[in-house]
N, C-alpha and C positions, 0 to 999 in steps of 0.2 A: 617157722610157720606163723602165719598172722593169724590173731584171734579169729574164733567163730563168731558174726556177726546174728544178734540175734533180736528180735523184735515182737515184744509183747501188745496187744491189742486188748488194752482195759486194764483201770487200777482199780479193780474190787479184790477180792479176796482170793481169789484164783488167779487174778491177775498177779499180785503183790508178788504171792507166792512162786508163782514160776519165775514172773521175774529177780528173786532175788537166789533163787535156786540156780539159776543159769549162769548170776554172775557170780556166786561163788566156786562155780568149775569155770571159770576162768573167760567164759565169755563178753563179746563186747556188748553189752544188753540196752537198748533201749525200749521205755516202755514208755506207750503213748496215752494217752487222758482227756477223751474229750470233754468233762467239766471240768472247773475252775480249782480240783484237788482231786488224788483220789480217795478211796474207800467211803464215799458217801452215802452208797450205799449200808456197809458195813457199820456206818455208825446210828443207824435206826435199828440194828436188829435185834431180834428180844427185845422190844420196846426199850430202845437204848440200852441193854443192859450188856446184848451181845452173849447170847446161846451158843459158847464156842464148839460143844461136840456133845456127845453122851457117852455113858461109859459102860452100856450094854454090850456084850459078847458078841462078837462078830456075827455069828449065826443067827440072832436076835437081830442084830444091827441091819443088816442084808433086807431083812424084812421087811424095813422103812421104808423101800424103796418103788413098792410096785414091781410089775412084771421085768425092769429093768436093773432093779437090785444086781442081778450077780455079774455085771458089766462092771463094776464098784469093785469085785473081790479082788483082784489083780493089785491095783493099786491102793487098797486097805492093807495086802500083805506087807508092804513096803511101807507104808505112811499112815500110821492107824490114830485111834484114840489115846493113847500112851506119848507115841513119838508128836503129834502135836502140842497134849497139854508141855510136853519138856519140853519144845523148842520157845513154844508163846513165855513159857517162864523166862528161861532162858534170856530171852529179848527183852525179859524185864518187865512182865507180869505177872504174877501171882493168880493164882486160879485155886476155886471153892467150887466141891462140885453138891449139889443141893436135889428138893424132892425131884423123883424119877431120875435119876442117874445125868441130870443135866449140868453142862460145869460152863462157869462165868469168873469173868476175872474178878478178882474179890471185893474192886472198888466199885463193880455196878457197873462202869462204864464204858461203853463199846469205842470210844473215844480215845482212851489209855490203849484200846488194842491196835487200834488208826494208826494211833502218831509211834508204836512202837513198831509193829509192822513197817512202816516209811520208813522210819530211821534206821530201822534194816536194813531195808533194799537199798537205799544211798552206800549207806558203811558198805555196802558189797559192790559198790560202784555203778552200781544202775542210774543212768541217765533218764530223769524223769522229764517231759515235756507235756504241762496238763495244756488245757481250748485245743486241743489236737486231733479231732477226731478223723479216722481212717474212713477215705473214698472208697478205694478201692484194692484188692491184690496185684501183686505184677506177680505172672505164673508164665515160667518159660519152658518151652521141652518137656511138660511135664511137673515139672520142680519150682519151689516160689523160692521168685527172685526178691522180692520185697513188698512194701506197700506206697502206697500213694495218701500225705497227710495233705499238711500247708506245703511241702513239697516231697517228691519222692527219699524214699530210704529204702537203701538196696541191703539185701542180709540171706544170711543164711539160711536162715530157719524163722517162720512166723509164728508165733502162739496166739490164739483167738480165744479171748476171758473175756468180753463185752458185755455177759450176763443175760439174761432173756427179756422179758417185755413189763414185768412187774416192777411198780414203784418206778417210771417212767420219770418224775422229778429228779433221781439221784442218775440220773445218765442211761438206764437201763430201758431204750427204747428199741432193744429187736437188731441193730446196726451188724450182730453177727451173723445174724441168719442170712440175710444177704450176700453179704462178705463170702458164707461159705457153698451159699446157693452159684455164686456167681462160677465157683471152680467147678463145679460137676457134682456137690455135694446133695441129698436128699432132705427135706426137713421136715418131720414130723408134726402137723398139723399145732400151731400152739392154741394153749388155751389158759385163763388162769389156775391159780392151781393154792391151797390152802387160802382159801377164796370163803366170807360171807355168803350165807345162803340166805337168795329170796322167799317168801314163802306168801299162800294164799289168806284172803280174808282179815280183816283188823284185828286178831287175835294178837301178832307179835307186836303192834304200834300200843297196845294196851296195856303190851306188860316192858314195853321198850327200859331197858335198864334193871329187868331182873337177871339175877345171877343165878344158877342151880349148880349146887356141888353136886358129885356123888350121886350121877343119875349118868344111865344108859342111852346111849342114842343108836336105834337100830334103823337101817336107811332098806326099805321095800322099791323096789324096781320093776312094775310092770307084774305086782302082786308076789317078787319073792326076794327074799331078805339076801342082802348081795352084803352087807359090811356090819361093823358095830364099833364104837370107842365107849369107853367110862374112862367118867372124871367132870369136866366143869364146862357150862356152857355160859350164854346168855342173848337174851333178846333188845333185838333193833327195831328203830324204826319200820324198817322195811324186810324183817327176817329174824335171822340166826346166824351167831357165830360165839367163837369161844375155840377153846384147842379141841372138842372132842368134834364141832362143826366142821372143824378145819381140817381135821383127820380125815373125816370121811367125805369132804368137796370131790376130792377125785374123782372118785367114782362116779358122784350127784352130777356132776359138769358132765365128762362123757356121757350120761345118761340121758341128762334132755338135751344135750348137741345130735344125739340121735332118737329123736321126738317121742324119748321112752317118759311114760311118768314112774313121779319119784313120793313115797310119803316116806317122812320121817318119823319112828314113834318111838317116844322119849318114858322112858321107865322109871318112873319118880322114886320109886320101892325097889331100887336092885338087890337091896338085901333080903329081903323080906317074899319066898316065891307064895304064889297062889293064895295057899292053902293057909302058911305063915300069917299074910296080909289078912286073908277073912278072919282067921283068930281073934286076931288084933281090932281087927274093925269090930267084931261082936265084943269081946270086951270093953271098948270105947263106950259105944250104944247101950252095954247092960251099967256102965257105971256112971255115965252120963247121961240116963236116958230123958231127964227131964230141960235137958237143955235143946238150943236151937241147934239146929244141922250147920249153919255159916258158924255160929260159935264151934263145934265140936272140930271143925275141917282147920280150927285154929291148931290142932294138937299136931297137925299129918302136913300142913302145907304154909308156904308165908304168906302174909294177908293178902297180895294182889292176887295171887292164884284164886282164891277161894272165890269171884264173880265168874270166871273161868270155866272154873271144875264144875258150878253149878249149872250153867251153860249147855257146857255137854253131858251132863248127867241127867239133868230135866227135874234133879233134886230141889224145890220148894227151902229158902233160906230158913222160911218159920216154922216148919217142919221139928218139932222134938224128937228127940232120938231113939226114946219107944216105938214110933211110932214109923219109923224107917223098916220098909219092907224086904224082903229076903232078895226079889227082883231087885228094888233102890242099890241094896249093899251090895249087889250083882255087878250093877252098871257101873258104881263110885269106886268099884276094886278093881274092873277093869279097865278104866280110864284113868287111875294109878297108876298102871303095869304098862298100858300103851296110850297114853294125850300122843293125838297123830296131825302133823300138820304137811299140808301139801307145798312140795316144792317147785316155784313155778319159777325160778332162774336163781341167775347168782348173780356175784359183785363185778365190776371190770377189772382190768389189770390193774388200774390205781391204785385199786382195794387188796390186791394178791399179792399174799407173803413171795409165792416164786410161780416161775411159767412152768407147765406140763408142755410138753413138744420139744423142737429144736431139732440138731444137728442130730441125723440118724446114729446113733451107735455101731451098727452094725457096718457100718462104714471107717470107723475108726480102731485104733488096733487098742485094745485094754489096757495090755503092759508097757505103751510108749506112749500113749493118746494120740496117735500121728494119723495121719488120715489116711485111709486107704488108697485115694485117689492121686493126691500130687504130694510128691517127693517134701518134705523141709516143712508141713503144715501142719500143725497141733492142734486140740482143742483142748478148755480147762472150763469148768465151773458149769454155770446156768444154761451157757448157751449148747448143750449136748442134753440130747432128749431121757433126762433123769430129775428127776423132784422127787423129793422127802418127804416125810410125816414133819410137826413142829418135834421141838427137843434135843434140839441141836445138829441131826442130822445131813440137812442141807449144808451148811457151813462146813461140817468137815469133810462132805464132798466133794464140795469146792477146795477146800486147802491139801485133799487128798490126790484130785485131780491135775491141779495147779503145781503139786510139789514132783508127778511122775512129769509133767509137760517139760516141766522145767528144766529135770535132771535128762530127761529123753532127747533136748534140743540139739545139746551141744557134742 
């Protein structure tokens, strides 16, 4: 019998993956590249460090995923958190896994996982061809018969890892959606997705480059609380972002894609409820009473805040602390617990960690990723309507997805 001919579309990380998954059961695998290398993508992520997975409990893990999480479970049972970090060693990296259960190769760089990933897929005989990028499908009878690059290649099996629309520089311009619109495939509406948030009025341009640890961001939809993260944010020119931003884009993006409004209100005191805070604040005031309010706001908040908080508080800077009224301590404990800023859009795909939308799931089989519609056609990674939380989640979707495509081809 002659080899299964098989052909991978995209060298990012779900690409790599099935491609080297296929040639180690024996297929003839070639995998196509429309930049100048692959994993280009892959080498920006976790700001270069490369966020390879997390080591959260599957049932926790699932969570990360939005309403499309448990399309994930099938192929987490087979290819998890555990069997990646052994194989990434394996191939000769070493992996640290660090705060929130996130694990990165130990030397930081996403770069060491590139060129060890590659040097995989070759050792497994994978025929790489990068400037290659796929026209179009050949689909015969039902069944793909191959693709169409710089010239046709005929095989048995296609796998489609082209990635979705985010970070458009590293090759990831959308090319699968097409590809798989073209067969009869559905595609779920894209959008970006762990995305900067715009927001209204020159409040964020004035503190452009503050960092807040250890504060709450609770996201309001048409006046009712749809999400929440804690942990670390910071302010842009033009907004908000930070990992607890980016947590909750998802939801902010769908929300004004459909002309709902959005405030964000950020909880400066998540430890500290209500009743705690006022304590605190009447202690401050009875032990400081002779000082100024802008001095005193020096003990609760970092200096740029404090032209801010006074802002929305209508708190007077020369104000002594005796002399702060029961209403004042009202208004300054509640604008602790909720400073709320309107969100009037977000960042483009340039700006987005990954794409929300894609190739419908419900279309594709879980336990093989083959498509429900033409015989021999795969899908692996970004381009299948599934996005993460940050913390490693995405990536091991993609190598989760890319390792079932892979072994499923041949």
């Amino acid at each position: 019998m002659t080899k299964p001919r098989v052909i991978v579309v995209g060298g990012g990380s779900a690409g790599l993956m099935a491609a080297g998954q296929a040639a180690s059961l024996g297929a003839e695998t070639l995998l196509l590249e429309k930049m100048d290398r692959p994993g280009r993508k892959l080498r920006i992520t976790g700001k270069g460090r490369c966020n390879l997975t997390n080591v959260a409990a599957l049932s926790d893990f699932i969570t990360h995923y939005g309403p499309n999480g448990r399309f994930l479970r099938q192929a987490f049972s087979r290819f998890f958190t555990s069997e990646l970090i052994a194989f990434i060693e394996a191939i000769g990296v070493p992996t640290v896994t660090e705060r929130g259960g996130r694990v990165f190769p130990v030397s930081g760089k996403a770069g060491d996982v590139v060129s060890a990933l590659v040097q995989w897929v070759k050792d497994c005989g994978v025929i790489i061809k990068t400037r290659s990028p796929v026209k179009r499908l050949h689909v015969e009878k039902g069944r793909v018969a191959g693709v169409e690059a710089a010239r046709v290649y005929r095989a048995d099996a296609v796998i489609i890892a082209c990635g979705g629309a985010s970070y458009p520089d590293t090759g990831s311009t959308g090319d699968g959606y097409g590809l798989a619109e073209s067969t009869g495939h559905s595609i779920v509406p894209i959008r970006p997705a762990l995305v900067p948030l715009e927001t209204a009025g020159d409040v964020a341009f004035r503190l452009q480059d503050l960092n807040l640890r250890n504060v709450t961001c609770r996201v309001w939809i048409n006046g009712k609380k749809r999400a929440q993260a804690f942990g670390e944010m910071f302010f842009t020119s033009f907004g908000l972002s930070g990992p607890i931003i980016l947590t909750v884009s998802r939801q902010v993006v769908d929300a004004l894609r459909s002309g709902r409004s959005v405030i964000l209100s950020i909880d400066l005191k998540p430890a500290l409820d209500q009743h705690k805070l006022d304590a605190r604040l009447l202690r401050d005031l009875d032990a400081h009473g002779r000082k100024h309010f802008r001095t005193l706001l020096k003990e609760l908040l970092p200096g740029r805040l404090i032209p801010v908080c006074m802002d929305f508080t209508g708190i007077l800077p020369d104000r002594v602390g005796h002399q702060i009224t029961a209403q004042e301590r009202k208004r300054l404990r509640t604008w602790l617990k909720n400073f709320r800023l309107e969100v009037t859009g977000y960042r483009p795909f340039t700006e987005a960690i990954v794409t929300a939308g894609g190739v419908d799931a419900k279309e594709v089989d879980p336990r093989t990723m083959a498509s429900r519609l033409v015989k021999g056609l795969y899908f692996a990674g970004e381009v299948l309507d599934i996005d993460g939380d940050t913390g490693g989640y995405n990536l091991q979707a993609a190598f989760s997805t890319g390792w079932v495509a892979g072994r499923s081809s041949v």
